[in-house]
N, C-alpha and C positions, 0 to 999 in steps of 0.2 A: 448268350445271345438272346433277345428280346423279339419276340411276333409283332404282328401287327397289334394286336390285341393287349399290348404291354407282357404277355406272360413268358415268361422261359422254354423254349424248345426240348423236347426230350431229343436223347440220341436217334430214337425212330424217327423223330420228325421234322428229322436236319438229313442233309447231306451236301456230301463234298463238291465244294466248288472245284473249278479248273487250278485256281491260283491258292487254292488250300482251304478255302472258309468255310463257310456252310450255308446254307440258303435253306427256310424254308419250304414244307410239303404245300405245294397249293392249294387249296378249296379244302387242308385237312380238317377237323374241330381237333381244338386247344385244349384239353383238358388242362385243371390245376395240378402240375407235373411236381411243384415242389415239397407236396406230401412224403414221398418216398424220401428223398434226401434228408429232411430232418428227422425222416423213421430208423435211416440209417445210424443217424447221427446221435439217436435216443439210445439206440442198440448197443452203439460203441459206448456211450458211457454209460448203462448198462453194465457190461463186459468189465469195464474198467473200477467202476461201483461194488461188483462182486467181486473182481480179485483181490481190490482193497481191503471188504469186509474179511474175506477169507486168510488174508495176511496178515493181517491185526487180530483175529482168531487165533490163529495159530502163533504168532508171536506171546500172547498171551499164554499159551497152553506150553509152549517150549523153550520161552527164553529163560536162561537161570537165573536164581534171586542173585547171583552177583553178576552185572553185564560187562565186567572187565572181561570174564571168561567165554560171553558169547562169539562165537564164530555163524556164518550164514548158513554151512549145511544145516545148521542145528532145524531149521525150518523144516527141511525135506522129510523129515521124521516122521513116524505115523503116532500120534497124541491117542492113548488108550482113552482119556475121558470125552473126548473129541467123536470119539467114537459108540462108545455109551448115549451121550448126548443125541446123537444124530438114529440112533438107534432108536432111540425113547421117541424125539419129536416126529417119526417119521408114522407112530400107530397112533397119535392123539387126533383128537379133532381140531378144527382151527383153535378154535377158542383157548382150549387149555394151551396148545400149543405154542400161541403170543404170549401165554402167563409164563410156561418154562424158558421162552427165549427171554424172554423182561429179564426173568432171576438169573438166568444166568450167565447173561449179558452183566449183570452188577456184579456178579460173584468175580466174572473175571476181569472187569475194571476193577474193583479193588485190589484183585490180586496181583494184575499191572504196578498201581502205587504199592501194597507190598515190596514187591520186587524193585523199585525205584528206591523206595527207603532203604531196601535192605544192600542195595548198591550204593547208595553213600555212606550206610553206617560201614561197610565193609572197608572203603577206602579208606574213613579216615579212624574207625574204632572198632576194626578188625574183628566184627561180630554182626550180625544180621539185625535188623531192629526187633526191637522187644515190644510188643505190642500193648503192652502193660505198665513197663516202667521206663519207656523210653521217652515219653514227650516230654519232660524237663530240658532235652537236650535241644529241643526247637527254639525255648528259649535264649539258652546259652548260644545257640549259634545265629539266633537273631540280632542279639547285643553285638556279638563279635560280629555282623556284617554292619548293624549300625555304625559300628564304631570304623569303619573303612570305608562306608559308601554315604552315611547318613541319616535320618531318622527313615524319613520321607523315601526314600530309595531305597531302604531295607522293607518298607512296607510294602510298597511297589511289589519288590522281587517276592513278597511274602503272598501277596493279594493274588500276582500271577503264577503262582506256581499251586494255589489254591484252584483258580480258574482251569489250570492246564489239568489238572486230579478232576474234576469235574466232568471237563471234558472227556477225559479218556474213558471214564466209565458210562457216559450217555453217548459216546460213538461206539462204545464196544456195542451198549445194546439196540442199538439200531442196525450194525453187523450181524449180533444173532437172528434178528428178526428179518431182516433181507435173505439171510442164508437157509434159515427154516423155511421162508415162503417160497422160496424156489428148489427147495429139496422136495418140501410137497409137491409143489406143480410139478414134478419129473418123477416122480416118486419110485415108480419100479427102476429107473437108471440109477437114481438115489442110492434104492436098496440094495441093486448089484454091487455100486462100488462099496459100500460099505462092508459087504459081504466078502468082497474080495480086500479089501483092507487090514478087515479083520481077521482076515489067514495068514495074510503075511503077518500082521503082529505079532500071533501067535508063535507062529513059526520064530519071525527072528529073537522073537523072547523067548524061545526055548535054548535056541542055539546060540544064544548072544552075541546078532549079530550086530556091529556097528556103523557107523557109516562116517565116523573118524573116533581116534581114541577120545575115551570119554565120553560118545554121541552113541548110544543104543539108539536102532531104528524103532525097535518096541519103547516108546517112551511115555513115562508115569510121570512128567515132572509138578504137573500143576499139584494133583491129590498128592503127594510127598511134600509139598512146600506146605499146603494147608496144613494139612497133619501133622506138621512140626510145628505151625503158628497156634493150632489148636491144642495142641501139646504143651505147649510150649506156657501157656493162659492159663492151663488145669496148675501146672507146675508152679507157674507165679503164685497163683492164687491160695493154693495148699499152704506156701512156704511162709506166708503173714502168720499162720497163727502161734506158729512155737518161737519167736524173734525176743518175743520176753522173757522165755525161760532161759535161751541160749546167751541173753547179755545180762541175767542175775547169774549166771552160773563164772562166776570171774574170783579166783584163786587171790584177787588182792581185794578183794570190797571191802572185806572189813578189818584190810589191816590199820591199823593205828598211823597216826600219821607220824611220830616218834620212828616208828620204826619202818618209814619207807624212804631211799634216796638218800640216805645216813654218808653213801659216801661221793654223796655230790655238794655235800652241806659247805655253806659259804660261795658255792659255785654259781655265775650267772650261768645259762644256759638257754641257749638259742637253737631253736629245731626248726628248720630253712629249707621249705621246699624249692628247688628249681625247676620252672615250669617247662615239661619237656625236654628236661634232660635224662634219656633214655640211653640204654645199652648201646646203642646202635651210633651215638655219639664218638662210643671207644670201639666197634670194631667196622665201621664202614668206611673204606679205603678214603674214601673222598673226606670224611670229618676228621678219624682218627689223627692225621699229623698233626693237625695245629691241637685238635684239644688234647691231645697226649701230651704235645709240650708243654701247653700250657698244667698240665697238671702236673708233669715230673720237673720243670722246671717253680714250679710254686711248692712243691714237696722240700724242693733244694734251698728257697729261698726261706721257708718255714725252719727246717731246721738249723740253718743260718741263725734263727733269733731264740734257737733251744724251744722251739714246738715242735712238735710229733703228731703223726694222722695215722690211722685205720682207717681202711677200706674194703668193702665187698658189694653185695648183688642183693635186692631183695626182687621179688615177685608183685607187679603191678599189682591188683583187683580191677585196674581200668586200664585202656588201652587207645592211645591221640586223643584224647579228649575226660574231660570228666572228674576235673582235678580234685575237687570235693570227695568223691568217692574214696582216691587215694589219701587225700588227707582223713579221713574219717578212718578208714580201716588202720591207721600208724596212729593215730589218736588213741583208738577206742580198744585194740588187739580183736576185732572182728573182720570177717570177713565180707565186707563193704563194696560190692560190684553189682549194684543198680539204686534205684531212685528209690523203691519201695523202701527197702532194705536202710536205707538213708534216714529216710522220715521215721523211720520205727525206732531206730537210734535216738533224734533227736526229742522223739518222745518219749525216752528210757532215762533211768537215771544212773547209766554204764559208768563208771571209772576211766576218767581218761588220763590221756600221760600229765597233760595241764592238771587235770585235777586231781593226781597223783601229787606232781609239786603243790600244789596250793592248799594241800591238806600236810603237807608236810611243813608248810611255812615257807615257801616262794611268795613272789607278789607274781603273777600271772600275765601279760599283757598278749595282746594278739592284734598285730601287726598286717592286715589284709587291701593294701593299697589298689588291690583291682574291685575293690567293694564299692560302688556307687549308691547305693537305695540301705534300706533298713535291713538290718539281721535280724529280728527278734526271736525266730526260734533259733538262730547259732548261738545267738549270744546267751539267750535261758538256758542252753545246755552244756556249752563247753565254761559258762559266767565266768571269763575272763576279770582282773581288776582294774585291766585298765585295757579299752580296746580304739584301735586308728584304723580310717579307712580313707577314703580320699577328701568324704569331705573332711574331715578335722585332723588331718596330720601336717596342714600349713606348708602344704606346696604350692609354689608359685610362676613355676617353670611351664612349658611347652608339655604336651601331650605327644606321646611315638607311637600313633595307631591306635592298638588295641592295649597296650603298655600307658596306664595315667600318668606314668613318672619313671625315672629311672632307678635300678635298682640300687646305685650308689645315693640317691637322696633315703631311700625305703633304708636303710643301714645309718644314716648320719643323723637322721632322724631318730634312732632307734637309742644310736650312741647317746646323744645330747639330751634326751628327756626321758632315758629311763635307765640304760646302766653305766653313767657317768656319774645316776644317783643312786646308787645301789650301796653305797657302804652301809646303810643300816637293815635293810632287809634285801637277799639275794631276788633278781629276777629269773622268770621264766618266760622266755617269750617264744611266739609261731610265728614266723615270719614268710609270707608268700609271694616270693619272687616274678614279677612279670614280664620283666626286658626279653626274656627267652622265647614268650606267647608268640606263637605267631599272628601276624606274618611276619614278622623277623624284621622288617623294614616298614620307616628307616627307625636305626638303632642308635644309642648314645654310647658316649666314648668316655674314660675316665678323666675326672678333673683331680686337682690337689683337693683332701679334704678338707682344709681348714679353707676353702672357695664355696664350697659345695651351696653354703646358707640357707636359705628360702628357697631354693634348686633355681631363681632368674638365670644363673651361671648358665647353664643348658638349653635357654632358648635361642641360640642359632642353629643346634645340634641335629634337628628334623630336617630342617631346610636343607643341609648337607647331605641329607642323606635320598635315597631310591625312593618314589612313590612306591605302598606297595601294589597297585593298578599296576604300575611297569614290570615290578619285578615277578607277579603272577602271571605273566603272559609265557615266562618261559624258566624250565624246571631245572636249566642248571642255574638259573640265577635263586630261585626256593632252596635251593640246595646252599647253594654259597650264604645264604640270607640266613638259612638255621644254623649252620655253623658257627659263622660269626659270631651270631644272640647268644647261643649258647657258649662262646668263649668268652663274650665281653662280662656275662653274668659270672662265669667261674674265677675271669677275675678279680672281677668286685670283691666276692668270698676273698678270695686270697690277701688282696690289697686293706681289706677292712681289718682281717687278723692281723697282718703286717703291722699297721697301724695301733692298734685297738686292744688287741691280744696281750694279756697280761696273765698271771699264774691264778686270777681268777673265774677267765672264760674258758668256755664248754662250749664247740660251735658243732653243732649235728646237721648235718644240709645232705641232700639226695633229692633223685628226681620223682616226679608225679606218677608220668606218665612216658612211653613213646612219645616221638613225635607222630602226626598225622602226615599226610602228604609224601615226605619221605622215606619211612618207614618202609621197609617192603610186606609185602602180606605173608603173613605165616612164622615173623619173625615172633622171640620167646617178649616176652613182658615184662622183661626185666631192668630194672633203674638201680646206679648207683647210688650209693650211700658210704658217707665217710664221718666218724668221729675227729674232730681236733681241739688238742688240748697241749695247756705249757706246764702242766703240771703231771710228772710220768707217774705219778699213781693213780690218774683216772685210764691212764691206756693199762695199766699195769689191770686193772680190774677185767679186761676185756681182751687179755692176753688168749685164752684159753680157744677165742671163736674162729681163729684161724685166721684171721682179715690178713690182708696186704698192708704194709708197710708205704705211707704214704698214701696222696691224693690220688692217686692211680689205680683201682684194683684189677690185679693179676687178671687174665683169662681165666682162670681157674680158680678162684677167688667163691667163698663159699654164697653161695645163692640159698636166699631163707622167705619163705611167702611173708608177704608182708605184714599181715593180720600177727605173725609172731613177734614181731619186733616189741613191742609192748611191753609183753611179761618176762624177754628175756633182757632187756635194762633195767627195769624194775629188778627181777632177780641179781643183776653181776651188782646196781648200785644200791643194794639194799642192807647192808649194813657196814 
């Protein structure tokens, strides 16, 4: 209500009318009464300023580097560096005191994004991020979001997710700095809580106590997370210098090429990764029926035309992501589980199974239809004879996502210009399956081979199928979308040997990696692998390793790391 004087009445200087209003003190002075209310007003968010800085502190100091496992008590917890910290700021003078808030206020935005990387790498590569050899993986999953949202829109989301890392670290330390200046200004209240803070920690870290399983209320998480990232850098870093010695040190380098692969001689031979076809294909209730059938029922149809398959289990080196990795370590018989570790290979001059055959007199080809841009350090190292990728393998069809083509053109292709001409010199080729990549959708279906052609056959095939936009909004349709991929891929395999399979193909195919996404966390790293062949003395050489009988391998079914694969086919087909 309004005075004469245009200004606002306080409550002193109103009272009640008869019929409820207010009127008015006469002859009283008006002071400017609106000071107080915006003081109030300054106060409450104030209050509201500080609880926020103080929850974004503490979230920093408590959430864990995987945030699938955080729960809210975790907040309530008493932070030991949190406590240290406030301890330090509380005897400095201002000055220094803005410089320790500045630092570490950065220390703990970074270890914010930390912890946000190390949450995504966990969901989808069941490891923490590597501080060292992990950003090749930004770009792999920048392509892979181009290739679903667009150039422009993967930038976008690249730009702001740069922006929001930024931001987190220049709000945290304005957090510290609001929180030190008002522990100062109170400073003996400060110093008791801190005091009594520090008893209890003590105490409950003597007697371990919790405040839910897993949740100590004495809690060390921040300094434990560093200290394994800084650990973790020492360790990187040591581990570059002996990478030379460990890939001269190889039991086949200077064998002769006469006498390596003797009893694959005449043999084509095709070694076929399937992208994300992991364990977890054959024992998760929701995949296993269909791809089981699909693999005992292609076991039946195989030996139907007198071919025979082995199967078992090796050990990733990578885990939903990082196919490269796995393929380098089944290459080279190293063990190949980060980017450093990569590049020191491709600057070695290791022995690999291609270049095992191509000293032995194979023609070599490498077959990488998800390869867009130049190889020149893959191709100076693995020097294929002949190498396809998208642009020159003469596909003409529709694009499925993140898949260039489908895996039945990447095989027709394969047949028709290189072991349809193979009577005069045997091939060896690597073939990298991508119908399986996710995201699964939409996916292609099989045609007759002798349709297949330039792949135009397959451009209505996208359009029938699920945007993957749709299908990622919901995780039983991720789920139905991997299985599929991963069947429609195994039957490719199947349907190509049916076709194609004569007494002198060799077909070795096995998965990469886990899938990402569905996967569960904690599960083991292991991908199938299957030999097939129509001539029973190539299985007859690999009688001894126990495999399963068939495209299926047993539960029980011998599991071998995968870095050994190498020297033990070299050994069974070496003379």
């Amino acid at each position: 209500m309004m005075g004469t004087t245009g200004l606002p009445l306080s409550r002193r200087a109103r009272r009640r009318t008869p019929d409820g209003g207010t009127a008015g003190t006469a002859g009283a002075a008006l002071p400017d009464f609106g000071l107080p209310r915006a003081a109030r007003r300054h106060a409450v968010a104030g209050v509201v300023l500080t609880v926020l800085a103080a929850l974004l502190v503490l979230f920093a100091l408590l959430a864990p580097d995987d945030l699938n496992s955080f729960a809210p008590e975790a907040l309530v917890r008493v932070p030991v560096e949190g406590l240290i910290v406030a301890a330090f700021v509380l005897v400095l003078p201002p000055r220094a005191r803005r410089v320790v808030a500045v630092l570490v206020g950065l220390v703990l935005g970074l270890l914010v994004v930390m912890k946000a990387l190390d949450t995504g790498f966990y969901a989808t590569l069941e490891k923490p991020f590597d501080p060292v050899y992990d950003w090749s993986f930004f770009n792999a999953g920048l392509e892979f979001l181009a290739g679903e949202i667009g150039d422009a829109a993967a930038y976008a989301v690249l730009a702001g997710a740069v922006v929001l890392a930024i931001a987190v670290v220049v709000f945290m330390v304005l957090a510290m700095l609001r929180l030190t200046r008002i522990a100062a200004g109170r400073r003996t209240g400060a110093t008791r809580v801190v005091a009594v803070l520090g008893v209890i920690w003590i105490v409950c870290s003597v007697f371990g106590v919790e405040i839910a399983p897993g949740q100590p209320v004495a809690a060390q998480n921040a300094a434990a997370l560093a200290y394994d990232d800084l650990r973790q850098v020492g360790t990187d870093l040591r581990e570059q210098q002996p990478f030379s010695e460990l890939a001269a040190d190889d039991a086949y380098r200077n064998t002769p090429g006469d006498q390596l692969l003797a009893g694959l001689r005449g043999k084509n031979v095709v070694l076929t990764f399937v992208e994300s076809y992991g364990r977890v294909a054959l024992d998760d209730p929701e995949f296993a029926p269909k791809i089981g059938a699909t693999l005992d029922a292609g076991t039946a149809q195989l030996r139907a035309a007198g071919i025979g398959a082995k199967s078992a289990f090796l050990s990733s080196s990578t885990f939903g992501g990082g196919s490269w990795l796995a393929h380098s370590t089944v290459e080279s018989g190293m063990w190949i589980d980060n980017q450093q570790r990569y590049n020191n290979l491709l600057d070695s001059d290791r022995l690999t199974l291609g270049g095992a055959f191509q000293k032995a007199g194979w023609k070599t080809v490498w077959d990488v239809p998800a390869h867009t841009k130049d190889w020149p350090e893959g191709q100076r190292f693995y020097h294929p004879d002949a190498y396809y990728d998208f642009r020159n393998i003469g596909y003409q069809g529709p694009g499925f996502a993140y898949a260039t083509m489908p895996d039945q053109y990447t095989f027709s292709m394969l047949q028709r210009n290189e072991l349809a001409k193979s009577a005069q010199k045997p091939v060896m080729a690597e073939v990298d399956l991508v119908s399986s990549h996710a995201p699964w959708s939409p996916r292609p279906w099989l045609v007759d081979w002798n349709q297949v052609g330039d792949g135009s056959v397959f451009a209505p095939q996208p359009g029938a199928g699920e945007a993957p936009e749709s299908v990622w909004k919901d995780p039983a349709k991720i789920r139905d979308a991997y299985r599929d991929a991963t069947d429609y891929s195994l039957k490719t395999l199947i349907s190509f040997v049916q076709h194609y399979g004569d007494d002198n193909l060799v077909l070795v195919f096995l998965g990469d990696h886990q899938p990402p996404v569905v996967t569960p966390q904690g599960a083991v790293h292991d991908v199938p692998i299957t030999i097939v062949a129509k001539d029973p003395k190539v299985l007859d050489r690999i009688s001894g390793w126990g495999w399963t009988d068939g495209l299926h391998p047993a539960a029980q079914a011998p599991v071998w790391k995968m870095d050994s694969f190498r020297d033990r086919f070299l050994t069974a087909f070496a003379h």
